[in-house]
Structures are given as structure tokens and as C-alpha cells.
VEXGURO-323760 format. One record per residue (C-alpha): residue in one letter; x, y, z. Coordinates in steps of 0.1 Angstrom, whole numbers, plus 5000, padded with zeros to 4 digits. Layout:
AXYZ ...
//
This chain:
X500050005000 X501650344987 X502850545022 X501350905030 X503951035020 X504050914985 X500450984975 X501251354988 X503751394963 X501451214939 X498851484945 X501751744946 X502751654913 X499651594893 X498051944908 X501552114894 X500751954859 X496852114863 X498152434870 X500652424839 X503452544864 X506352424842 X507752034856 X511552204856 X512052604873 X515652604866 X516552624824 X519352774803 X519052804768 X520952914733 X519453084702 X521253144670 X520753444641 X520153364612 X521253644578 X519353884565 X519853794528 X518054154519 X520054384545 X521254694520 X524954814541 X525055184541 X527255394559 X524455694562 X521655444570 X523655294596 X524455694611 X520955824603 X519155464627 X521455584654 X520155944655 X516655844646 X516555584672 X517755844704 X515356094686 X518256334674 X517056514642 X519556414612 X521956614602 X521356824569 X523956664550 X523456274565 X519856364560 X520756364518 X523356154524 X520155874530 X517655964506 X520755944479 X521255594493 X517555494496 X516855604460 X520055434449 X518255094463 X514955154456 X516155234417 X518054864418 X515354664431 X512654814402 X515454714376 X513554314370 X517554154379 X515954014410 X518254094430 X518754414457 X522154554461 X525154264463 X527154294499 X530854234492 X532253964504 X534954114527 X531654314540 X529654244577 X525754184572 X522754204590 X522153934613 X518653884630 X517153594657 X514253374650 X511253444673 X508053164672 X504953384681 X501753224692 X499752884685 X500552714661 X504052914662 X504353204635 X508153224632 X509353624629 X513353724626 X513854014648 X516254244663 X517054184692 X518154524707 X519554594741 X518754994734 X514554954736 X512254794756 X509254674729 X508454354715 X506854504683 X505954334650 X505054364613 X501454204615 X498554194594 X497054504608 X500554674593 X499754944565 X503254894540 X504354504553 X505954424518 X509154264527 X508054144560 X506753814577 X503653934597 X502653844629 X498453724624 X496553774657 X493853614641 X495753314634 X496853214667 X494653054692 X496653184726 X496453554716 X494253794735 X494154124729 X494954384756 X491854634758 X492854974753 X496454944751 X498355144724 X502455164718 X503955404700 X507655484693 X508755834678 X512055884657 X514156174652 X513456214617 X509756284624 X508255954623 X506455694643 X505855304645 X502655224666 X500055034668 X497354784689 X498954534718 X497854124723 X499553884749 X500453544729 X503053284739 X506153354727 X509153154725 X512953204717 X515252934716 X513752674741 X512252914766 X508653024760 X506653294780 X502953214775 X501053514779 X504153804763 X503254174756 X503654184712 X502954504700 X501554504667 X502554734645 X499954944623 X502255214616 X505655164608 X508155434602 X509755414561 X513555324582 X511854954594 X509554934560 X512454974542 X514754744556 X513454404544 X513854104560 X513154254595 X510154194611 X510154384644 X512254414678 X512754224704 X514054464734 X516054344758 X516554714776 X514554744809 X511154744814 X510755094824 X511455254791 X508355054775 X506155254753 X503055074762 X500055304779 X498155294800 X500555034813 X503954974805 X504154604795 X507254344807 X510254244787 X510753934771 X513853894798 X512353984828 X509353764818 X511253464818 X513653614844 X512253354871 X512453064851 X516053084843 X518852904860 X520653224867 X519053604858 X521953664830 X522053654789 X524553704770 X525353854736 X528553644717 X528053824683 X530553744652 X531953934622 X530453754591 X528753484606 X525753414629 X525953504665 X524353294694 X522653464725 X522253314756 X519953304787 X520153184823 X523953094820 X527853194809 X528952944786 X532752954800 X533852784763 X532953104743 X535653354758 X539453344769 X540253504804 X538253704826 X535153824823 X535554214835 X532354354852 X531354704854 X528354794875 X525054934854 X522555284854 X519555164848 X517455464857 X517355554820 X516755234813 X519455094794 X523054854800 X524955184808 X528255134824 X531655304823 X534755184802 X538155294825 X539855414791 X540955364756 X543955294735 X544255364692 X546755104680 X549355024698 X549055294724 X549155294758 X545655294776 X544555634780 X543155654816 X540055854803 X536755704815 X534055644789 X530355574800 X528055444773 X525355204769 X525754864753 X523354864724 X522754554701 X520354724683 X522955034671 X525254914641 X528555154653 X530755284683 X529455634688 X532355804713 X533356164723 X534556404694 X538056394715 X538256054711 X537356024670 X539456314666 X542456084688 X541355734663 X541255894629 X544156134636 X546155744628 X544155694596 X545455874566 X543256104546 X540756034573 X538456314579 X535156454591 X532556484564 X529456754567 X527856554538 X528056234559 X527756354592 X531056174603 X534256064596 X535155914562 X538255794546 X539755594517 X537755194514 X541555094506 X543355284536 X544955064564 X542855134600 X544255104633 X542854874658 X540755034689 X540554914725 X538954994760 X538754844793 X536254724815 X536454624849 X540154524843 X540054344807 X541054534777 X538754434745 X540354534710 X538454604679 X540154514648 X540854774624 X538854564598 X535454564615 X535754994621 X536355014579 X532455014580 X531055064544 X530755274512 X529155574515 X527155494485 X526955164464 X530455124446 X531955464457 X535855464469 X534755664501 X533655474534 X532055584567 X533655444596 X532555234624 X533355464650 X531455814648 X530956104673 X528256074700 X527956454705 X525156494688 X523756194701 X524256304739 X525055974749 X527955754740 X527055374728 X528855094729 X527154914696 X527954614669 X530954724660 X532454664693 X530254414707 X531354134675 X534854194692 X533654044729 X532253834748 X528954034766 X527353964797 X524154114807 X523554034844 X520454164860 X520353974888 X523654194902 X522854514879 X526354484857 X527854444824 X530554234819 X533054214786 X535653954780 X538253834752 X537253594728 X538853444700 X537953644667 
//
């Protein structure tokens, strides 16, 4: 005859399965990127999303500098070839992650961005969704719609992506959050329309920056937060090839060394910490501190004038372009590594990955990856320097950690 004991954890058990509480608290998971075959790599695009993004107004020049760009593309894609604009070889692209959305799953590749705080998607309620997989409400049998709930996200160039919210199960990797804020889009500014390939944003920022009203709606992250084996994820992005992010642990085989820790602001609600100095080249570590936000969702290094002035001061003909908005230079000339520390490890960028792109399709004149963050107001630590790390996001002891890896 089964003992008390056992028919109580019988009836434990079985009321645990009723309930749907998951059978295992404690998970860890990876998820990899897949390309963006239709990414277009501009120098002025990649400029004008960082200023559009922190609601900076664009430049004058810059501001031609992208609609010389954007009718260049639009002008090669009515031409019948089939084909959008060819990305060199030697040349980084656009590398999003697979997100499955509702019941049965609707697969979506998004951005996932460290800089916001919105799960928002092309959907079928989008006006201008050529180019994109859309998210259909209608489709999936776990999505509810949240009554009276609106999002909307304002640009610097004047425009706006907003739109209705539901809750639907959403899953990344092998982690799924059953009842997730997606905010679908039925406006969608002509930056994301244009961009093909991408289907929304995934933020990863912190949940106080959400755009949802009347009530600002949970991160993916901190949704799953309590089901994770520990309250990290990490960002281990590549140069030409996919990345992997991960949640709940540190996988100690992706980095060499140390992980150096820097301890987070949050109260704007972003990864902001403070680098202890830089170095161009071979230079000794200049002791000046540097505190910026780590932003998957920006393309480039945006840094103090003093410091762009200190990098491209090492890069012949380099110079600062009022038809660009930044710093350009020769697509053949020779560029000087870039490093900074955090929390005692030193993290180089290879000269290679800060020779960004043309300014326009076939021209001999490229932008650089690393660009001043006056204008900006806020320095940020994006792609370019994040594909040359190891990234920690920890936010169960509010800190960023960066370590070596082999590239």
C-alpha cells in the first residue's frame, strides 16, 4: 500500500501539471541568428538609425546623404534583375534571431536590441508590410488582445511606429513565456518598412522604458527572468557569421580570460556602464573613462569628438565629412585597431570591422565604424564593438561584463 507520503507527492505533482506550472524551474537555453539575405549596408543608414532611434534630428547633410542611398536601392530593386544591392564579400551583414509567436507558432526574425524595451511586429494590421513576415492575431489561438492598450515609438526624423497590443506565447530558443506583451505594428516608420527581411524588435532594455499606455508592459527577459537557472543572457555576436545569444547561463567555452564587470545605470533604462579608458593602435591605455550604453540594436561605436578626433588622427586621409555626418576615409586605407577596458580586461576591435562601408553603392569613400556621439548625447557601445567580445548582461547583480574571445 503506497505510504502518505507518497500519495502526497502524487497529488503534489499531478496538481502542478493542472496548473501548467512548468515540471522544471531552473533552464538555460541558446538561440542562433540567422542572415538577412536583403540587408542593403550603408554607411548613412547605419548613422541616420542611430540618431533616429535616440530621437536626434539628422543632420542636413546625413539627411541627403540617406535619401541618395535609399533612392540608389529603391532604383535597383525596380530594375527586374531580381536581386537588391550585392554585399561584398569582405563586407559584415545584418544578422537577426528567430522568434516563434503564438499557437501554432508563426516564426518572425527580429532584432534583438538591448537599446529598447518593445516587442513590436509587422502583423497583418500593418499598412506597408511588403518585405516582411507578419505576425496574424487572428491566426493564433493563445492571443488575447489587451483592451485599450496602444504603443507607439517616435523617431528623430519625424516619424512613428505604433499600433494595437495582444498577449500570445512567445518563444525563443527553448524558453517560452505564455502570455508575452507583442505590440503590433499598424504604423511603421519608412526606416523598418524599408529594411526588408526584418520583422520587428525584440528589446532586451529594461522594462521601464516600454512605450506601452496605460500600462507599460514586461520584457521578454524579465518575463522569463524566474524561470531561468541564473538571471543573465549573454550576447556572443561574430563578424560575418551568425551569433548565438544566451539565457540563464555563461557558457565558459565562448571567451578566453576574465570576464571584467562594470556595475549598470539603469534609471534611463538601458545597459549603461563606464569603460576605464581607451587605447588607438598600439598605444598605451588612456586613463579617460568612457560611459556608454551597450546597444545591440545600434550598428557602430558612437564615442566623444575627443576620442574620434584621437582614432582617425592614425588613419590617413581620414576626415570629418558634413555630407555624411561623420568621419570618412579611403575603402583601401589601412585602419588602426581600437580598444577599451572594463572592469580590468582590455577588449580590442580590429581595424577591419571599424572600415564600416561605402558611403554609396560602389563609391571609393567609406564611413567608419566609429562616429561622434555628441550629437547623440549619449555615447554607445554598439555592433561594431560588441562582435569583438564576449557580453554579459546580468540583471540579477545590475552589471555588464566584457571579455576576450577568439575572433
Amino acid at each position: 500500500m503506497p505510504s502518505l507520503n507518497a500519495l502526497l507527492a502524487a497529488s503534489l505533482a499531478f496538481a502542478s501539471i493542472a496548473l501548467g506550472a512548468p515540471a522544471v524551474q531552473d533552464k538555460h537555453f541558446s538561440v542562433e541568428q540567422v542572415k538577412n539575405p536583403k540587408f542593403i549596408k550603408s554607411g548613412p543608414l547605419a548613422l541616420a538609425h542611430v540618431y533616429s532611434k535616440y530621437g536626434v534630428p539628422l543632420p542636413k547633410g546625413l539627411e541627403k546623404a540617406v535619401k541618395a542611398v535609399k533612392s540608389s536601392s529603391h532604383s535597383k530593386r525596380q530594375n527586374g534583375s531580381g536581386s537588391v544591392i550585392t554585399t561584398p564579400a569582405d563586407e559584415d551583414i545584418e544578422w537577426l534571431t528567430p522568434v516563434q509567436i503564438g499557437t501554432p507558432a508563426q516564426t518572425l526574425n527580429l532584432d534583438f536590441d538591448t537599446g529598447s524595451s518593445d516587442l513590436w511586429v509587422f502583423s497583418t494590421e500593418t499598412s506597408g508590410s511588403s518585405g516582411h513576415d507578419e505576425y496574424n492575431p487572428a491566426k493564433s489561438s493563445t492571443s488575447k488582445k489587451l483592451a485599450g492598450a496602444t504603443w507607439s515609438i517616435s523617431y528623430g526624423d519625424g516619424s512613428t511606429s505604433s499600433g494595437d497590443v495582444y498577449k500570445d506565447k512567445v518563444s525563443v530558443g527553448g524558453l517560452a513565456v505564455a502570455s508575452q506583451a507583442v505590440e503590433s505594428a499598424q504604423r511603421v516608420s519608412d526606416e523598418f518598412e524599408q529594411e526588408t527581411g526584418l520583422d520587428g524588435l525584440l528589446g532586451l532594455g529594461f522594462s521601464s522604458i516600454n512605450t506601452v499606455k496605460p500600462t507599460k508592459q514586461k520584457t521578454f527577459f524579465d518575463n522569463a527572468i524566474s524561470t531561468l537557472q541564473s538571471p543573465v543572457f549573454s550576447a556572443d555576436l561574430k563578424h560575418q557569421q551568425p551569433g548565438t545569444y544566451n539565457f540563464g547561463y555563461i557558457d565558459s567555452s565562448a571567451y578566453t580570460g576574465k570576464i571584467g564587470y562594470a556595475p549598470i545605470d539603469s534609471s534611463g533604462g538601458w545597459w549603461e556602464f563606464t569603460s576605464s579608458g581607451y587605447a588607438v593602435g598600439s598605444a598605451a591605455l588612456n586613463k579617460s573613462p568612457i560611459t556608454g550604453i551597450a546597444d545591440t540594436g545600434t550598428t557602430l561605436l558612437l564615442l566623444p569628438d575627443a576620442v574620434n578626433s584621437a582614432y582617425y588622427a592614425k588613419v590617413s586621409g581620414a576626415r570629418y565629412s558634413s555630407s555624411y555626418g561623420g568621419y570618412v576615409f579611403s575603402c583601401s586605407a589601412t585602419l588602426p585597431n581600437f580598444s577599451f577596458a572594463v572592469g580590468g580586461v582590455t577588449i580590442t576591435i580590429p581595424g577591419s570591422y571599424i572600415n564600416y562601408a561605402p558611403v554609396q553603392q560602389g563609391s571609393s569613400t567609406c564611413l567608419g565604424g566609429i562616429q561622434p556621439s555628441d550629437d547623440i548625447g549619449i555615447n554607445i557601445f554598439g555592433d561594431i564593438a560588441l562582435k569583438a567580445a564576449f557580453v554579459v548582461f546580468d540583471g540579477g547583480n545590475q552589471q555588464v561584463g566584457w571579455a576576450k574571445k577568439t575572433l
